[in-house]
C-alpha positions as CSV (number, residue, x, y, z in Angstrom):
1,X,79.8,108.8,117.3
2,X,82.5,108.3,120.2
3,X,80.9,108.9,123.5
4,X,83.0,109.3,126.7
5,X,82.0,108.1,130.5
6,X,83.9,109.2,132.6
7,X,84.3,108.4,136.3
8,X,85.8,109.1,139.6
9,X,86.7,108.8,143.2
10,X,84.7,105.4,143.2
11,X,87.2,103.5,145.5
12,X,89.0,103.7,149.6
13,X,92.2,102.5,150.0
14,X,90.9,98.7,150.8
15,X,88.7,98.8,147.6
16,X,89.3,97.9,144.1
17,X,90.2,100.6,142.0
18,X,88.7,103.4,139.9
19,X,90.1,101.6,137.2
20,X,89.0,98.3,137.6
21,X,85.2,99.6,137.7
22,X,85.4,101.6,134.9
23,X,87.2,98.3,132.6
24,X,84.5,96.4,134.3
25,X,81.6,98.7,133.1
26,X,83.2,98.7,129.6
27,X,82.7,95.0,129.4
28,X,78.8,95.5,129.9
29,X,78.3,98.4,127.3
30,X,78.3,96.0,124.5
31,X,74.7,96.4,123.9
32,X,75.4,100.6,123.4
33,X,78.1,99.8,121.0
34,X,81.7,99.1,120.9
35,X,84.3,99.9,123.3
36,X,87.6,102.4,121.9
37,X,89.7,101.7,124.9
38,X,90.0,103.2,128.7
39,X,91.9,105.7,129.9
40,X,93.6,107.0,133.2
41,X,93.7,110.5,133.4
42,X,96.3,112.1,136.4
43,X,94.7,114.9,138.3
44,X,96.4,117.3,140.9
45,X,98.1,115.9,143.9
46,X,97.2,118.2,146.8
47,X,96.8,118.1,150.4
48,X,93.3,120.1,150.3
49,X,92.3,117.4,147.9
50,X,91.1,114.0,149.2
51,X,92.3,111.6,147.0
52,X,92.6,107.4,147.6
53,X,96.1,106.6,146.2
54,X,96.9,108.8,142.9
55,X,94.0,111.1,142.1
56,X,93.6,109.9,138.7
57,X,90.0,109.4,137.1
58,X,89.2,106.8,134.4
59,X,87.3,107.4,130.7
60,X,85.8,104.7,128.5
61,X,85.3,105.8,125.0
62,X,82.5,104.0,123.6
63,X,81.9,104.3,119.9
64,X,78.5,104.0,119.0
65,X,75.9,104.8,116.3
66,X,74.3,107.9,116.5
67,X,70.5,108.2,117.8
68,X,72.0,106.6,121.4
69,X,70.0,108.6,124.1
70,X,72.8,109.9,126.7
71,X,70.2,109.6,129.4
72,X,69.8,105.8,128.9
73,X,73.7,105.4,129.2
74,X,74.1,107.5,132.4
75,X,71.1,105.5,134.0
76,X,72.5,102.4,132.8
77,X,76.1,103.7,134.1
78,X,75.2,104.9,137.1
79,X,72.9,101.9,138.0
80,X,76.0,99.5,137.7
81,X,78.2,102.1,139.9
82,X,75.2,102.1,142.7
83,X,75.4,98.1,142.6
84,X,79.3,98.1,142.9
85,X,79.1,101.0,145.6
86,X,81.6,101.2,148.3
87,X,81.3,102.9,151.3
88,X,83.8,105.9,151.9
89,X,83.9,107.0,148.4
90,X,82.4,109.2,146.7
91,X,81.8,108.4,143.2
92,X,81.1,111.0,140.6
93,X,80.0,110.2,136.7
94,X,80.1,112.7,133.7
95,X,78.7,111.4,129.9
96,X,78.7,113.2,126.4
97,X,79.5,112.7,122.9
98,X,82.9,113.6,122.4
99,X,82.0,116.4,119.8
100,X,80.0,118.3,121.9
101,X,82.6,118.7,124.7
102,X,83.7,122.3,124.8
103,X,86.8,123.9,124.6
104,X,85.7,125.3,128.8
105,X,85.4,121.8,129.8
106,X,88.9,120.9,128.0
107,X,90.2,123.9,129.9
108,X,88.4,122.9,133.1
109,X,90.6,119.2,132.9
110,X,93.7,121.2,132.3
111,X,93.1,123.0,135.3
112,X,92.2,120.2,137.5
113,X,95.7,119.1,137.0
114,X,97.2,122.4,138.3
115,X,94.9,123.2,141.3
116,X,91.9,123.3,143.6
117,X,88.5,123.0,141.9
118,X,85.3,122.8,143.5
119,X,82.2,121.0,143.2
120,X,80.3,124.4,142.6
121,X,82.7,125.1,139.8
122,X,81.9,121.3,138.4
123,X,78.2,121.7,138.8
124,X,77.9,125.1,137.2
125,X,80.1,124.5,134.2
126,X,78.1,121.2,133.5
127,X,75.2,122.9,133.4
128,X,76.2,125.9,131.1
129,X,78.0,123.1,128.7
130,X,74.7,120.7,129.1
131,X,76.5,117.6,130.5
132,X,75.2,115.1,132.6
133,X,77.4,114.7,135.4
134,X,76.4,112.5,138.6
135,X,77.2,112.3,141.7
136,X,76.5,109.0,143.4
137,X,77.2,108.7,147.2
138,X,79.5,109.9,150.1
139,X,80.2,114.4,149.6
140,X,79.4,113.5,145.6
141,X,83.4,115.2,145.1
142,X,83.9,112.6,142.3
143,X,82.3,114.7,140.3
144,X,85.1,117.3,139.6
145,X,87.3,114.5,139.0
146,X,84.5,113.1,136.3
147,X,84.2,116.7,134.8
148,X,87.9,116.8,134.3
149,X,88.0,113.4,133.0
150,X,85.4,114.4,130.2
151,X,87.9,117.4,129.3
152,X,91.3,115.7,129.1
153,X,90.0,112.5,127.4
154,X,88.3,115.1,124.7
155,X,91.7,117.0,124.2
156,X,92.8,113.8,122.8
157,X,96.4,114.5,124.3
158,X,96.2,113.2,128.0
159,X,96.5,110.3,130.1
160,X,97.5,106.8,129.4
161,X,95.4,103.4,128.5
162,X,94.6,101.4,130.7
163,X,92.5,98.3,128.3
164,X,92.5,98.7,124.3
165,X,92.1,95.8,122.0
166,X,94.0,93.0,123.4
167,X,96.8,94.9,124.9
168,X,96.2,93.7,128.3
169,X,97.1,90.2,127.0
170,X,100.5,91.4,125.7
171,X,102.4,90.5,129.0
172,X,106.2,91.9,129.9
173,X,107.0,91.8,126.1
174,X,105.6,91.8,122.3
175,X,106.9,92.5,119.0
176,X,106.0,96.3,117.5
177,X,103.9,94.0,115.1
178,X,102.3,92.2,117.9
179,X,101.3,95.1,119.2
180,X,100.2,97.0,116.6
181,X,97.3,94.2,116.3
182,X,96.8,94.1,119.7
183,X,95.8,98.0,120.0
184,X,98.9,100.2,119.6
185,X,98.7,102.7,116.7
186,X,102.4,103.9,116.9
187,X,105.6,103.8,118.8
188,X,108.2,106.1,119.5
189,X,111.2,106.4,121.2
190,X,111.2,109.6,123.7
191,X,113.4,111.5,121.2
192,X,110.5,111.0,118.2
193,X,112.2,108.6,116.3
194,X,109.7,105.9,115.0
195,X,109.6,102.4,116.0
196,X,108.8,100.3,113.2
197,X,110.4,96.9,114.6
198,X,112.1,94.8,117.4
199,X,110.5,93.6,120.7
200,X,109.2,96.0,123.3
201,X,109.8,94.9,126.9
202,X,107.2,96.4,130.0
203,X,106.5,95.7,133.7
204,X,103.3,93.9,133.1
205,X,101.1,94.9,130.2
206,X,101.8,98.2,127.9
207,X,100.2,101.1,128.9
208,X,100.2,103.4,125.6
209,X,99.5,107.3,125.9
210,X,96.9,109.4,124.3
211,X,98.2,111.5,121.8
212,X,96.2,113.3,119.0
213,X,93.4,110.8,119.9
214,X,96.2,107.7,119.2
215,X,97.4,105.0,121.3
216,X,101.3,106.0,121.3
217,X,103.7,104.0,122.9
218,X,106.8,105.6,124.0
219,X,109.9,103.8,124.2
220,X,114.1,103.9,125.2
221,X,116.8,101.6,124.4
222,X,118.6,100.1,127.2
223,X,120.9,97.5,127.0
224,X,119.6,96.5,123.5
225,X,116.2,96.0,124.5
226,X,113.4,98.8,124.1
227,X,111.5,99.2,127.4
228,X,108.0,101.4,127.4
229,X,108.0,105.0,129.3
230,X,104.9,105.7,130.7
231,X,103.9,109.2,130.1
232,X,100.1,110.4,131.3
């Protein structure tokens, strides 16, 4: 059973970021079960919306075996976010098992990254859908952000990874084989051709997209070198 955490609006501009916190809860769920990977979701950019640098929301997918109480996780969760508050944000926090997301809360991502949403709409669509969303300090906004980070994550075609495996020890280049192990499932160029070989240059670790609930890595060939794309 694959469980998803999702968080948001956790940080200020002087703070460490959303996804720092949500790589550094990962590394204390080991007693819940093992940790997929973490991914950054990209919500809409508006002025209406206050936002710290990107408006993007962070998931950890945490594979466990099934009989896991939900409530125990979001205590647990939500304890370590209270401990690591900062003031000025407004964190938010949304847990369920991936299979019991529904197709409204998918739609309810997709919409966050085309407009407004509100915290009624958040609060009233968790509670139809019975999800435990959170909201932990400051005007509690994070939670939209958490909602829609529960949606995306569960279409299995958003967002980007931001730790999987041992990818974030691959740094500025690997082999496809190299990092294959490390936490890639596949790599393509951005015109679908598959990558089967050759060495894949990147800015600082890879940062492989979601796609069909795979770690994708999408390439181009400059200069005879592949380089990564990042696509959310």
């Amino acid at each position: 059973m694959t469980i998803l955490i999702a968080i948001d609006d956790t940080d200020t501009k002087e703070s460490r970021g959303t996804g720092r916190l949500a790589r550094a809860i990962a590394g204390e769920l080991s007693s819940y079960g093992a940790v997929a990977g973490v991914t950054r979701h990209q919500l809409f950019v508006h002025p209406d919306i206050p936002y710290t640098s990107h408006n993007s929301c962070a998931v950890i997918h945490l594979d466990t075996c099934n009989g896991m109480h939900i409530p125990d996780l979001v205590r647990e969760v939500s304890s370590m976010m209270l401990d690591d508050f900062i003031l000025g944000s407004d964190p938010g926090l949304a847990v369920e098992s991936l299979e019991k997301i529904r197709p409204d809360v998918v739609a309810f991502g997709q919409d966050a990254k085309q407009r407004v949403l509100s915290r009624a709409d958040a609060m009233a669509l968790a509670r139809w859908s019975g999800i435990s969303l959170v909201g932990l300090g400051g005007t509690d906004e994070g939670i939209i952000g958490a909602l829609a980070g529960l949606g995306l994550a569960a279409s299995g075609n958003d967002g980007r990874y931001v730790a999987k495996g041992r990818l974030r020890e691959c740094m500025h280049e690997a082999s496809v084989k190299e990092l294959m192990l490390a936490g890639v499932d596949e790599v393509f160029t951005t015109g679908g051709e598959q990558i089967d070989s050759g060495t894949i240059r990147f800015k600082k670790f890879p940062k492989p997209s979601r796609r069909n609930h795979r770690a994708v890595l999408f390439v181009e060939e400059r200069n005879g070198f592949y380089h990564e794309v990042i696509r959310d």
